[in-house]
N, CA, C and O of each residue as an XYZ file, in Angstrom:
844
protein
N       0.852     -1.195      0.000
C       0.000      0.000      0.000
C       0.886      1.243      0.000
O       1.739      1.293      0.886
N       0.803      2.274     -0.886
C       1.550      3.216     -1.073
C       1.258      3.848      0.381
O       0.433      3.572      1.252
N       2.458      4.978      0.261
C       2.614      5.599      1.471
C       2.739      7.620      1.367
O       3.789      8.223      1.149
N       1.596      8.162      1.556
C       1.143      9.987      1.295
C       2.197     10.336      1.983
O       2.739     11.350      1.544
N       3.041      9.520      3.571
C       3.240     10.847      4.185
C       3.728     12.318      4.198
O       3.568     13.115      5.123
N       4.591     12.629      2.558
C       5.021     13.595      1.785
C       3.901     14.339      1.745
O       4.078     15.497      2.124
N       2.494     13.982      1.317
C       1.524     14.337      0.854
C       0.429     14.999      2.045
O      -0.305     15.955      1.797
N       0.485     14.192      3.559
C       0.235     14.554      4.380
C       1.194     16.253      4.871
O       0.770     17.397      5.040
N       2.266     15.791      4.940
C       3.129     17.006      5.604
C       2.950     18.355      4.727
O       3.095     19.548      4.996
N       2.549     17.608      3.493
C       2.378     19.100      2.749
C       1.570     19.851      2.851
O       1.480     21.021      2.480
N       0.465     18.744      3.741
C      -1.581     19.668      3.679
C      -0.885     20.077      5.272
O      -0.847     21.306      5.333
N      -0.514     19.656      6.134
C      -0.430     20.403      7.715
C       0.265     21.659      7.120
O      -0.228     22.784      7.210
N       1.535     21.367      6.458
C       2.199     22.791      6.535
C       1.172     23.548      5.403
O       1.899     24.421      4.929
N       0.095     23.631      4.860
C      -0.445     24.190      4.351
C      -1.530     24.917      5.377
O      -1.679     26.136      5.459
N      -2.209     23.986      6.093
C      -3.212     24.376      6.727
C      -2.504     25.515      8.060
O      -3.105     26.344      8.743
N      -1.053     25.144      8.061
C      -0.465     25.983      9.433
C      -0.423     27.283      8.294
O      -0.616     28.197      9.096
N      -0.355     27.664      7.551
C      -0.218     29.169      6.744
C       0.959     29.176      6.387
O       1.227     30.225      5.803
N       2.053     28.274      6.491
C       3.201     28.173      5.753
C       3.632     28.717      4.537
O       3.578     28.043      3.509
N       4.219     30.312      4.549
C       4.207     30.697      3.315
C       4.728     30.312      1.778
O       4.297     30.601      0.661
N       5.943     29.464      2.285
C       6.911     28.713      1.339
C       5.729     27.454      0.934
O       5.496     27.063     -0.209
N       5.364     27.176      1.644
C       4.458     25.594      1.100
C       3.079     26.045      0.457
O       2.244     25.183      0.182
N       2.906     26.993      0.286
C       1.955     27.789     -0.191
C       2.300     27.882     -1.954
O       1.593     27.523     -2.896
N       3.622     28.490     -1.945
C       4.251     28.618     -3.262
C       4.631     27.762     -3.949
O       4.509     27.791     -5.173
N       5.258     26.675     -3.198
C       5.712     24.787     -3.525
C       4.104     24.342     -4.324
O       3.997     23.764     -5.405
N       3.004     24.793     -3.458
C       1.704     24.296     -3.597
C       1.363     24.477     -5.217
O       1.109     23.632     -6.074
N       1.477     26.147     -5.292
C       1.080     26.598     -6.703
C       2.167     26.185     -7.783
O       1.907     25.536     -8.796
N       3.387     26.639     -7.434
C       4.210     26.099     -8.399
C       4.235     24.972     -9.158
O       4.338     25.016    -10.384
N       4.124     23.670     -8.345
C       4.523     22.214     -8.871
C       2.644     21.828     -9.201
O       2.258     20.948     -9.970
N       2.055     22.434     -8.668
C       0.658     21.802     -9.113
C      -0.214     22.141    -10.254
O      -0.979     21.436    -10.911
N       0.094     23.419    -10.330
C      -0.680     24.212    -11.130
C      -0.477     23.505    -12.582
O      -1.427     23.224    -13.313
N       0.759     23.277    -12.873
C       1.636     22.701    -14.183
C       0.764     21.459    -14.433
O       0.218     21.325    -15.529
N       0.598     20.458    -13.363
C       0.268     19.339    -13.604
C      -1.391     19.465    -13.616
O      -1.981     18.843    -14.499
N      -1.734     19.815    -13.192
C      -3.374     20.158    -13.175
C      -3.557     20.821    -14.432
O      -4.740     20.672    -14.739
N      -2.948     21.482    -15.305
C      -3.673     22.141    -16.107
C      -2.962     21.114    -17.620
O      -3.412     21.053    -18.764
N      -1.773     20.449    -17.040
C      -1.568     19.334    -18.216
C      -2.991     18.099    -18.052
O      -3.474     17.565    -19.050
N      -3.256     17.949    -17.298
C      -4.512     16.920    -16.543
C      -6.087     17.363    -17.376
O      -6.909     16.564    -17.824
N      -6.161     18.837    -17.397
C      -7.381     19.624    -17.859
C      -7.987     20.198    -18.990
O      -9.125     20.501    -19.348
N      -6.248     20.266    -19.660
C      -6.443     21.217    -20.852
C      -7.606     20.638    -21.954
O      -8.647     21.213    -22.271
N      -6.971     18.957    -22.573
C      -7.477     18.036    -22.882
C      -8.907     17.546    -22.846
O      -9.389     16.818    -23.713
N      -9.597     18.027    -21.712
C     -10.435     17.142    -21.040
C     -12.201     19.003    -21.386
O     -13.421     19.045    -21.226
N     -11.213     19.941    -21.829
C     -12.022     21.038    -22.169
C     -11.629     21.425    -23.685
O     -11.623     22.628    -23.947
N     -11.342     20.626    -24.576
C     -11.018     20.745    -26.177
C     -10.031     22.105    -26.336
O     -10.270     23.119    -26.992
N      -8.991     21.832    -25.623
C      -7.762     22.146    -25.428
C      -8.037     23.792    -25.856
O      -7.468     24.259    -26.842
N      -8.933     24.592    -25.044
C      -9.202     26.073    -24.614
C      -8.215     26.208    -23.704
O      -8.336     25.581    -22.652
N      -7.226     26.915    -23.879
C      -6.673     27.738    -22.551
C      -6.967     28.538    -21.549
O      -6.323     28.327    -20.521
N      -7.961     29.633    -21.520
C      -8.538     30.240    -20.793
C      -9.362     29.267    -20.251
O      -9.089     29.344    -19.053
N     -10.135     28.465    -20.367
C     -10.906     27.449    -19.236
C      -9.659     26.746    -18.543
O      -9.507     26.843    -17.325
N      -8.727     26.000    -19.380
C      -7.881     25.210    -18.432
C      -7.604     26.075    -17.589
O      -8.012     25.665    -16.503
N      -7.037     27.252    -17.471
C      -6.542     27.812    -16.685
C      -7.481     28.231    -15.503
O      -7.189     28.299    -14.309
N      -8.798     28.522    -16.176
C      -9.549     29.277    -14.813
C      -9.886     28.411    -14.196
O     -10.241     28.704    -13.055
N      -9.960     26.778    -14.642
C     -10.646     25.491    -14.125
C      -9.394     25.138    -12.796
O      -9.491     24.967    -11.581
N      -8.158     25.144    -13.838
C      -7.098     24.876    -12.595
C      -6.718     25.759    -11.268
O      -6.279     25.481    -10.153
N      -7.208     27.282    -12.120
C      -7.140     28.061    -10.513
C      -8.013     28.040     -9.304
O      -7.678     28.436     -8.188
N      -9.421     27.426     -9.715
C     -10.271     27.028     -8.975
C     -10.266     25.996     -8.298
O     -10.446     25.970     -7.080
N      -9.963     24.588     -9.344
C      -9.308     23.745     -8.624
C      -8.687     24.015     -7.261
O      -9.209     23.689     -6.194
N      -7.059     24.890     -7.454
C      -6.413     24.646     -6.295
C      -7.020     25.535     -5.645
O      -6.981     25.003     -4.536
N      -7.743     26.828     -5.437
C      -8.423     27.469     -3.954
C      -9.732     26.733     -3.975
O     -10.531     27.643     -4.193
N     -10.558     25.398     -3.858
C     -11.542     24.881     -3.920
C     -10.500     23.460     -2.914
O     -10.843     22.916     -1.864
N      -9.093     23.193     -3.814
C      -8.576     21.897     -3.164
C      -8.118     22.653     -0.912
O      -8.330     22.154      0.193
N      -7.547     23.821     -1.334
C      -7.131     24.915     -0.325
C      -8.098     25.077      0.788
O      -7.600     25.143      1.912
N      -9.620     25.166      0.666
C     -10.480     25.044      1.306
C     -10.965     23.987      2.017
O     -11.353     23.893      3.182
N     -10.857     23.033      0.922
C     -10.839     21.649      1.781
C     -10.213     20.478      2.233
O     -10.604     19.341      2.496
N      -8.482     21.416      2.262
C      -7.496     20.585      3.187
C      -7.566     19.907      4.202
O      -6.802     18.983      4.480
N      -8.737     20.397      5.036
C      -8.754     20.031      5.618
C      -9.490     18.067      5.556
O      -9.150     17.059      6.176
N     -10.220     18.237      4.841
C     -11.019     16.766      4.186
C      -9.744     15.658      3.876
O      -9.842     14.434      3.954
N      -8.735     16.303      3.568
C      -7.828     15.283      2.650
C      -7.105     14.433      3.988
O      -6.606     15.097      4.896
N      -7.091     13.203      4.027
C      -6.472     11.934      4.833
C      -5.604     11.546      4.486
O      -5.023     10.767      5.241
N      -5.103     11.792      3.395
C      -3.746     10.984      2.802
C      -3.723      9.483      2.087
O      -2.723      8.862      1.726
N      -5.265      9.038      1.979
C      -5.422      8.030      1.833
C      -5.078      7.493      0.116
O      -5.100      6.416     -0.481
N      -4.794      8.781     -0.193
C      -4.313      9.296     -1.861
C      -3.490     10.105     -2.202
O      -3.126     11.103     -1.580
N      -3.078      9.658     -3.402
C      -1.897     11.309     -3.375
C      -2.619     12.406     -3.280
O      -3.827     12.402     -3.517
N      -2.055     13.308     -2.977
C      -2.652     14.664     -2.778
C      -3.029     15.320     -4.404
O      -3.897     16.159     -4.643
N      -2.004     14.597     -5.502
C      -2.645     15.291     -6.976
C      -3.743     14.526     -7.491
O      -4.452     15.103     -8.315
N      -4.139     12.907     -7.059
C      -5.013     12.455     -7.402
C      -6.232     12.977     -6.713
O      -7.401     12.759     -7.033
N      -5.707     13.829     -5.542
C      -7.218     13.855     -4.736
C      -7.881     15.243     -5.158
O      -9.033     15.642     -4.985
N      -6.500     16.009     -5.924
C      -7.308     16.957     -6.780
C      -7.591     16.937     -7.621
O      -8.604     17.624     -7.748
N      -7.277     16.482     -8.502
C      -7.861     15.703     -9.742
C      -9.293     15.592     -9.979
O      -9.912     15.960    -10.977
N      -9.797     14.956     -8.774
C     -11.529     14.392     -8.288
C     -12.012     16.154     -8.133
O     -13.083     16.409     -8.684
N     -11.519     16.979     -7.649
C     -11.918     18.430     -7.135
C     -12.558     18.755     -9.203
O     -13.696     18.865     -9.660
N     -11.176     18.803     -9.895
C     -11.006     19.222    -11.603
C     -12.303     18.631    -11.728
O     -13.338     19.297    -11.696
N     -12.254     17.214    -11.890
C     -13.644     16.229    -12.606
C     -14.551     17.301    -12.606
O     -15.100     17.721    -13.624
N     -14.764     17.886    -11.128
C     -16.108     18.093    -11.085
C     -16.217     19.420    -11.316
O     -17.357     19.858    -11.474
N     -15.120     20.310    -11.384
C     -15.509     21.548    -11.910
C     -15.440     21.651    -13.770
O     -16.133     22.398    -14.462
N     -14.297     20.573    -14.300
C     -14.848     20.432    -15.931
C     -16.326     19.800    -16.113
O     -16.835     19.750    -17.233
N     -17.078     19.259    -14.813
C     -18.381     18.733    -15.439
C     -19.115     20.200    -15.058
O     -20.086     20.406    -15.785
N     -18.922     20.999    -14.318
C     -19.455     22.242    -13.752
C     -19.465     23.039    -15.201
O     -20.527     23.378    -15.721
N     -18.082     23.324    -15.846
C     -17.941     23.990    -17.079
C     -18.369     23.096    -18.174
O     -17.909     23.735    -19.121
N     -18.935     22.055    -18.704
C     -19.625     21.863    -19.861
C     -20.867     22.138    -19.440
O     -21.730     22.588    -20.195
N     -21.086     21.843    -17.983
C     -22.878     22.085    -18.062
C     -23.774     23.364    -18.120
O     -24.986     23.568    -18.176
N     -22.178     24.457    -18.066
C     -22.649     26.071    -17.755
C     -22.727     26.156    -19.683
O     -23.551     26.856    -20.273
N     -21.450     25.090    -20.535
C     -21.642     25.462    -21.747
C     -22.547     25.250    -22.416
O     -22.793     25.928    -23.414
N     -23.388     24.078    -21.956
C     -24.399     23.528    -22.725
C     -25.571     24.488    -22.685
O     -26.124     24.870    -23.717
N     -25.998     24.935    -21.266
C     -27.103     26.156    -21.665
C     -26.305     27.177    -22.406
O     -26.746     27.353    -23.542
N     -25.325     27.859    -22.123
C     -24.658     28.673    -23.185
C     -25.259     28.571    -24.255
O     -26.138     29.346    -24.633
N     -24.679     27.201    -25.109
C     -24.913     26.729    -26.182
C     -26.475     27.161    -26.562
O     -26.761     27.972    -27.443
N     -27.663     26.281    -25.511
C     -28.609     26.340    -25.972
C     -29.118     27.943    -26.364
O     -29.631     28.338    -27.411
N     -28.793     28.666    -25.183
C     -29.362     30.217    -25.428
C     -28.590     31.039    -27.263
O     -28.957     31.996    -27.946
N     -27.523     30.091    -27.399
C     -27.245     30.800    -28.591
C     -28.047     30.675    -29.880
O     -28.238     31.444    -30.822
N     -28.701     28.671    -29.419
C     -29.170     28.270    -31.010
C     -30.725     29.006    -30.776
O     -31.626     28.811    -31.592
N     -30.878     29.700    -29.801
C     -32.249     30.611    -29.222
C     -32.478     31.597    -30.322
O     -33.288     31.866    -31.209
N     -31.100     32.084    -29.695
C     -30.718     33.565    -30.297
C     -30.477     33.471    -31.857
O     -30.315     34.469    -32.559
N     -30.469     32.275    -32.292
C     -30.270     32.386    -33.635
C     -31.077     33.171    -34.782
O     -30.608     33.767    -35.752
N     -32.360     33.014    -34.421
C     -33.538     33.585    -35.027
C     -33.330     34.933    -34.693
O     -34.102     35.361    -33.834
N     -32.603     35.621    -35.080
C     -32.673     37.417    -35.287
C     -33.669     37.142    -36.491
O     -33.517     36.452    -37.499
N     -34.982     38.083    -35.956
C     -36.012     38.849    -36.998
C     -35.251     39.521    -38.323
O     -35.376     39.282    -39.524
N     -34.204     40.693    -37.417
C     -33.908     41.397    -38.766
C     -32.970     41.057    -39.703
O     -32.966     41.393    -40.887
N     -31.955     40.188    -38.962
C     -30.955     39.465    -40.025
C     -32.042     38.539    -40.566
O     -31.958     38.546    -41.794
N     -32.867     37.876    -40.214
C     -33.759     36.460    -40.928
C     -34.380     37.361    -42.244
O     -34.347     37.116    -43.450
N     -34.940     38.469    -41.513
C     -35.597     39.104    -43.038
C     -34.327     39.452    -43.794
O     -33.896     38.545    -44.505
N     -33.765     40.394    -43.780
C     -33.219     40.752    -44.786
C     -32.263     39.297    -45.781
O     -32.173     39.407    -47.004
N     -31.667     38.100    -45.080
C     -31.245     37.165    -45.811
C     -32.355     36.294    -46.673
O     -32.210     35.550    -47.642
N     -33.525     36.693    -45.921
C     -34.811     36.135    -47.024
C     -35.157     37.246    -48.173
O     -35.894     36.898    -49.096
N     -34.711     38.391    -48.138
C     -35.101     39.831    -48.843
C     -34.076     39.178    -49.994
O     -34.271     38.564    -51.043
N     -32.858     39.631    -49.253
C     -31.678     39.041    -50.289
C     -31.992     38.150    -51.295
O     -32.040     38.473    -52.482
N     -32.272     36.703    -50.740
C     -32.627     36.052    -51.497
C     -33.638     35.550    -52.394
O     -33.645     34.538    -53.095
N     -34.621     36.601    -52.206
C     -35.873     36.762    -53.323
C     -35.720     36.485    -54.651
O     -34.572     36.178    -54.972
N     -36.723     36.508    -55.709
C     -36.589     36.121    -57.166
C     -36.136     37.496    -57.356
O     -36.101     38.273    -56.402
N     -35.843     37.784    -58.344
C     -35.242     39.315    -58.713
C     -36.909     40.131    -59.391
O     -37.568     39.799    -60.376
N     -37.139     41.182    -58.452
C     -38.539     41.725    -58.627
C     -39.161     42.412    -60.368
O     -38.413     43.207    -60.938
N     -40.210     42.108    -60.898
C     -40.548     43.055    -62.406
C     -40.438     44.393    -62.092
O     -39.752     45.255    -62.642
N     -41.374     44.496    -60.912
C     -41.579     46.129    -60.549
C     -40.656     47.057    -60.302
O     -39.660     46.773    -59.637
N     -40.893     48.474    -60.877
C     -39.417     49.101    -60.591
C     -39.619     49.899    -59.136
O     -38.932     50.901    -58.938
N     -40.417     49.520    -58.281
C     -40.570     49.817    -57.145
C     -39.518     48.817    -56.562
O     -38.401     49.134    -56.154
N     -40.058     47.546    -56.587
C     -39.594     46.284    -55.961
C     -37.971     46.255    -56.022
O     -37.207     46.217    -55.058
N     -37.611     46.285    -57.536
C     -36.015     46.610    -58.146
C     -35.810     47.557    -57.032
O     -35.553     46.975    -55.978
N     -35.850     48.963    -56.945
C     -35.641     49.527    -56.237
C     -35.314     49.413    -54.609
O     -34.510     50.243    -54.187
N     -35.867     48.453    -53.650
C     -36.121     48.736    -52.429
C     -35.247     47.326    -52.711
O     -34.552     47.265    -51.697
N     -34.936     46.261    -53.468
C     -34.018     45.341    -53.661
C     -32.008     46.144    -53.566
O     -31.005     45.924    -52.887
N     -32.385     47.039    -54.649
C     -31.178     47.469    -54.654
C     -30.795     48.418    -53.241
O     -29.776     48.320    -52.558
N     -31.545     49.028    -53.114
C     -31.189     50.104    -51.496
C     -31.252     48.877    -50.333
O     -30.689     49.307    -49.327
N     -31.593     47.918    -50.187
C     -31.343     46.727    -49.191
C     -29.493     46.230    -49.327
O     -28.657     46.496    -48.463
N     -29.205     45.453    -50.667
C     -28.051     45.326    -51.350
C     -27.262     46.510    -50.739
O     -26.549     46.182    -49.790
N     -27.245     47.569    -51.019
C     -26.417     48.602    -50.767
C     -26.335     48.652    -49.210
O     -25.226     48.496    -48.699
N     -27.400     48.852    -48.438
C     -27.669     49.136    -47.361
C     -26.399     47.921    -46.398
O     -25.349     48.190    -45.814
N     -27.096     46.639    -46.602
C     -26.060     45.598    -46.257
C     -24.840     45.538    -46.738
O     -24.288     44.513    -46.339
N     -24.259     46.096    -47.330
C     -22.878     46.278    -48.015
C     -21.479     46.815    -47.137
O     -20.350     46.461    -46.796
N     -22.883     48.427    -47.014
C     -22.168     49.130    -45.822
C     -22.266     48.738    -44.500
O     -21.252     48.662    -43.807
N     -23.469     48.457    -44.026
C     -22.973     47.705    -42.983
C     -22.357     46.741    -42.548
O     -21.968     46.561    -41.394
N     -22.198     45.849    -43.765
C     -20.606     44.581    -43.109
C     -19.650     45.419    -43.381
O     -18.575     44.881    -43.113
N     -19.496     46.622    -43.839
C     -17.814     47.336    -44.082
C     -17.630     47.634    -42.753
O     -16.663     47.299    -42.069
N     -18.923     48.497    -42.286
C     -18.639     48.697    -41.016
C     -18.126     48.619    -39.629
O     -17.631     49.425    -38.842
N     -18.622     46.499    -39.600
C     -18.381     45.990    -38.861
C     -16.979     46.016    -38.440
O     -16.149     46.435    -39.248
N     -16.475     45.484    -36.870
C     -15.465     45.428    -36.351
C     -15.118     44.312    -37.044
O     -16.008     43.871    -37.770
N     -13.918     43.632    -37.032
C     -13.116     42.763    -37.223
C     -12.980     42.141    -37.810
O     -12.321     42.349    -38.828
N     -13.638     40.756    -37.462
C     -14.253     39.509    -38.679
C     -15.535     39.392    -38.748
O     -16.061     38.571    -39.500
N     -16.505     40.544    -37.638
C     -17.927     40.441    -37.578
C     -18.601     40.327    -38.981
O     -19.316     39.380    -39.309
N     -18.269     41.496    -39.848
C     -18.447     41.244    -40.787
C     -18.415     40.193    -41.531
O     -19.516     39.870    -41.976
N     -17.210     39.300    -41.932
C     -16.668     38.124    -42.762
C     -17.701     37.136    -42.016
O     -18.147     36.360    -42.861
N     -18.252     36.879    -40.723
C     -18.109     35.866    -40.067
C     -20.183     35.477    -40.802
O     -20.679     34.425    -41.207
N     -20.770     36.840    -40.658
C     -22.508     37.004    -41.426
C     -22.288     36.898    -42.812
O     -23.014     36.147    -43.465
N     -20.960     37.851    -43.617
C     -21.239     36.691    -45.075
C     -20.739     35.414    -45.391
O     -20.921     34.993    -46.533
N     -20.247     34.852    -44.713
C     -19.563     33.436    -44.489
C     -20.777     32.275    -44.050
O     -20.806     31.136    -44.514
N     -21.550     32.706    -43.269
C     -22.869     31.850    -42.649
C     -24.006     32.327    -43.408
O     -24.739     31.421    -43.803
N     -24.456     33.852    -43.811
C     -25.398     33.448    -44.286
C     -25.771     34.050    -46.114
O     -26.869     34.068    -46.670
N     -24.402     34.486    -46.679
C     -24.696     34.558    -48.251
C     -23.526     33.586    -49.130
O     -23.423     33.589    -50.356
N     -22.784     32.860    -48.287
C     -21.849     31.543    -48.514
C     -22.275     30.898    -48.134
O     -22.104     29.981    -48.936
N     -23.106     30.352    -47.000
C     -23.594     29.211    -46.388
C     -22.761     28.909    -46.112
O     -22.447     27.999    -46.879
N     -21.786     29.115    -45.177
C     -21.132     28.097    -44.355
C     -21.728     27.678    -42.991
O     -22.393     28.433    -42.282
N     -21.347     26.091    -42.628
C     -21.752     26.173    -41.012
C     -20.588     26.410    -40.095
O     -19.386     26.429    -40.361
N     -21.301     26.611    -38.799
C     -20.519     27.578    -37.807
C     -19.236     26.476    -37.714
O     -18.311     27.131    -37.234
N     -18.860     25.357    -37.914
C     -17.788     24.112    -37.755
C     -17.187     24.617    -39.308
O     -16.067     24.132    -39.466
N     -17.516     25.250    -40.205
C     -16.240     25.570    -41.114
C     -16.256     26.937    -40.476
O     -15.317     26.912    -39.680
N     -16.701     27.836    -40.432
C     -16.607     29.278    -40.358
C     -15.728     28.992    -38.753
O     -14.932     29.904    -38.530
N     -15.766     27.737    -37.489
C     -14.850     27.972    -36.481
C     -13.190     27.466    -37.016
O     -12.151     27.743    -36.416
N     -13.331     26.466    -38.614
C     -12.161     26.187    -39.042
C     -11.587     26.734    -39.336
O     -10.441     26.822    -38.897
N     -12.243     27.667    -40.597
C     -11.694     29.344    -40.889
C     -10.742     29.983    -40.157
O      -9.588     30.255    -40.488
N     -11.655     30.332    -38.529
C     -10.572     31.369    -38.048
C     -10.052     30.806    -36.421
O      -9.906     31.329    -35.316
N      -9.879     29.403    -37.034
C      -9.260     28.614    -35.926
C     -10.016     28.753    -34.634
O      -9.345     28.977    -33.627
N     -11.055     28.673    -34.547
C     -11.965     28.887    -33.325
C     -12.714     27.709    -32.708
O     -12.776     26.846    -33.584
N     -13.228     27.345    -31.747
C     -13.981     25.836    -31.252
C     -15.633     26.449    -31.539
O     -16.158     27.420    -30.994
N     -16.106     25.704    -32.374
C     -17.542     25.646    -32.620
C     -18.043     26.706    -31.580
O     -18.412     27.771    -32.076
N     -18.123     26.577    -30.081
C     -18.707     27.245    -29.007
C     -18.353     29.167    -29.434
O     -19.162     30.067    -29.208
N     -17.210     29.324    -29.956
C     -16.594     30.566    -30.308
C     -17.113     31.055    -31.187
O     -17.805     32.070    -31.106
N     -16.904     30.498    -32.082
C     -17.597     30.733    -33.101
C     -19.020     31.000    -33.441
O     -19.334     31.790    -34.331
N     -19.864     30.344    -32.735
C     -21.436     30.543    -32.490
C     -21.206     31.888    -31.803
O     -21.676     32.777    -32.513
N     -20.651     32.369    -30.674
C     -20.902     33.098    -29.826
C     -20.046     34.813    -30.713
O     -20.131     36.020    -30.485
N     -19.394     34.065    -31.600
C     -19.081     35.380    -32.495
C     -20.046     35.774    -33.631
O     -20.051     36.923    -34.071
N     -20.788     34.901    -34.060
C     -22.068     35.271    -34.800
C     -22.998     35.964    -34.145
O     -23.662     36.817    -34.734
N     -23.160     35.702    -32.895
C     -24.419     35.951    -32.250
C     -23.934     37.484    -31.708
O     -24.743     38.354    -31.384
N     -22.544     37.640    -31.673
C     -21.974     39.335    -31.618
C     -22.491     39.916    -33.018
O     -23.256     40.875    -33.110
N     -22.049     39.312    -33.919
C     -22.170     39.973    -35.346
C     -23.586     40.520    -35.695
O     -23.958     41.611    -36.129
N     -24.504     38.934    -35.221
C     -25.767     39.056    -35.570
C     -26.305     40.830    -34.828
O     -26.832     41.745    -35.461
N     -25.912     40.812    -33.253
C     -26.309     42.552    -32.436
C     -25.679     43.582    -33.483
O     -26.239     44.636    -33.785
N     -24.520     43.185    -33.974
C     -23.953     44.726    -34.259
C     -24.491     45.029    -35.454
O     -24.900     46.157    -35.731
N     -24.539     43.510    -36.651
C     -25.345     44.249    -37.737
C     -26.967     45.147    -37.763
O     -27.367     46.011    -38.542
N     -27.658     44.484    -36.515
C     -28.798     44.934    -36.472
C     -28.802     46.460    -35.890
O     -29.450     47.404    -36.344
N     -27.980     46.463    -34.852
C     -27.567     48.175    -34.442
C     -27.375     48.748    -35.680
O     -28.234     49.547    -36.052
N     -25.787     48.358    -36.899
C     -25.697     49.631    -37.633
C     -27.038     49.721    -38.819
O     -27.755     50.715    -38.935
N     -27.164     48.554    -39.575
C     -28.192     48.465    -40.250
C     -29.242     49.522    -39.663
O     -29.397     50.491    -40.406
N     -29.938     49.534    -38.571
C     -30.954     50.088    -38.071
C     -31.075     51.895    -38.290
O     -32.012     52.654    -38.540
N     -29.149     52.133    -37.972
C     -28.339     53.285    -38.088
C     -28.787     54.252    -39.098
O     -29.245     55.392    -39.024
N     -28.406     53.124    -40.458
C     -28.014     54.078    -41.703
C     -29.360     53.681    -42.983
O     -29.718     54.214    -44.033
N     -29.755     52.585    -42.268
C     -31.041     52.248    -43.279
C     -32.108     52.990    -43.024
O     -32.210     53.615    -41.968
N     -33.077     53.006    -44.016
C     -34.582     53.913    -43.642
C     -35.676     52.653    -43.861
O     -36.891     52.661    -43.662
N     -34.906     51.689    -44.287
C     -35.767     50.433    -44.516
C     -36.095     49.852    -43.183
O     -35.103     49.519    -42.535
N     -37.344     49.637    -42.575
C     -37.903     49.093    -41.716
C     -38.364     47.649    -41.854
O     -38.824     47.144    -42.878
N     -38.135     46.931    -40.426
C     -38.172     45.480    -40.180
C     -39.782     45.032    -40.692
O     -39.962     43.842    -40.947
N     -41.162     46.188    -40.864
C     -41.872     45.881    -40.961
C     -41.733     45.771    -42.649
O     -42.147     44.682    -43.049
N     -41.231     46.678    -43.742
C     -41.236     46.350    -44.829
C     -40.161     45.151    -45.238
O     -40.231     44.644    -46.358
N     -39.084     44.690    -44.196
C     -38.386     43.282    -44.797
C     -39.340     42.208    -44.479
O     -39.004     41.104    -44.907
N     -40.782     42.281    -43.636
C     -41.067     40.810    -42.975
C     -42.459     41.141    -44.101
O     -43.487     40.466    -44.050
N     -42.302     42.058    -44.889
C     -43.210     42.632    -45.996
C     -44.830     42.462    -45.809
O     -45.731     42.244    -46.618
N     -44.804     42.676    -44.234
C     -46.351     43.300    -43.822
C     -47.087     44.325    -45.052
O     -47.930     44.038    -45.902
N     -46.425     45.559    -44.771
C     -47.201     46.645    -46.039
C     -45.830     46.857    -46.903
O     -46.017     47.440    -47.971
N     -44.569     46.502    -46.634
C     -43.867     46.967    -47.343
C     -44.457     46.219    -49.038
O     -45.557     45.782    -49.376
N     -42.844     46.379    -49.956
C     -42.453     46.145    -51.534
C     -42.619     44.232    -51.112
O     -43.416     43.473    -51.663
N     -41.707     43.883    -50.110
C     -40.981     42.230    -50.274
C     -42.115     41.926    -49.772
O     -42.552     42.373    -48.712
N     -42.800     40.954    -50.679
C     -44.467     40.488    -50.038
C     -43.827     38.290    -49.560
O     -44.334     37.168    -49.542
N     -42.579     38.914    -49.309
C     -42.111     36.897    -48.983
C     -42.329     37.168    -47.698
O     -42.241     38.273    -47.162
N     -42.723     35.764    -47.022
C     -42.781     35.552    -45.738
C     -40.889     34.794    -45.274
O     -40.084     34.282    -46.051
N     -40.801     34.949    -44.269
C     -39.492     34.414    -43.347
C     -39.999     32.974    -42.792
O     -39.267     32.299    -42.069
């Protein structure tokens, strides 16, 4: 039967406030906990890291629990499990509230406007072409890749697993950068257009398509 007592002496001089065993603590653990974690969260760095800092002030709190009956890295280890099951289950509603949010009204109309038959009327032509234009400027507008990321998903059709291949991002990122894009186009659009959400969902407007 293996033998902690290394593992023991390290939680007393921890629990006595030992400042040096404090630093021994973070130093040598942190490394191995976040080699243990990275993996286990589709190798995100910012989670490994915030998972492992929690880890050790969560393991810190309950030094006192630990018996030695294990190594002291296996017994944090069990602490990780349960905060990576803590962080997929915070991602999964994440997730869900995004495929929520997917249905923007005003991006849905105007990519159904867009894609209309090309109108006879030179009314219709008209309120076709000032839409075209209208959306033009507003992806110039956009910050960064906001732009690239709305014509990439919805006048390329890509799905959010090529558009996260694109710009090296994990699916979860990538959704959650559309769903930025999706707010900002509807802010500037709203800005510089005179075209109203009631004439894209073509209540009284020209576009008589439904969404």
């Amino acid at each position: 039967m293996a033998d902690y007592e290394a593992d023991r002496n390290r939680a007393r001089a921890l629990l006595a406030g030992e400042a040096q065993a404090f630093d021994a603590f973070f130093g040598e653990y942190f490394p191995r906990l976040y080699r243990f974690v990275l993996p286990r969260v589709d190798f995100s760095v910012a989670d490994a890291q915030d998972i492992c800092q929690e880890t050790l002030l969560r393991a810190l709190r309950r030094l006192q629990s630990y018996r030695g009956e294990a190594a002291l890295f296996t017994w944090m280890c069990r602490i990780a499990i349960n905060e990576i099951a803590d962080h997929w289950q915070r991602r999964r509603r994440h997730d869900a509230h995004l495929v929520l949010a997917e249905d923007d009204a005003t991006v849905q109309a105007i990519v159904a406007a867009l894609h209309a038959d090309e109108a006879d009327e030179p009314e219709r032509r008209h309120f076709q072409a000032e839409l075209c234009r209208a959306v033009q400027v507003t992806l110039d507008q956009l910050p960064g890749h906001l732009g690239d990321v709305l014509e990439w998903k919805y006048l390329d059709g890509l799905s959010v697993a090529d558009i996260a291949r694109r710009l090296s991002l994990s699916n979860v990122a990538a959704q959650s950068m559309l769903q930025r894009a999706r707010a900002a186009f509807r802010d500037v659009f709203s800005s510089i257009s005179e075209i109203t959400i009631t004439e894209l969902l073509g209540a009284d407007g020209p576009i008589g398509s439904e969404v």
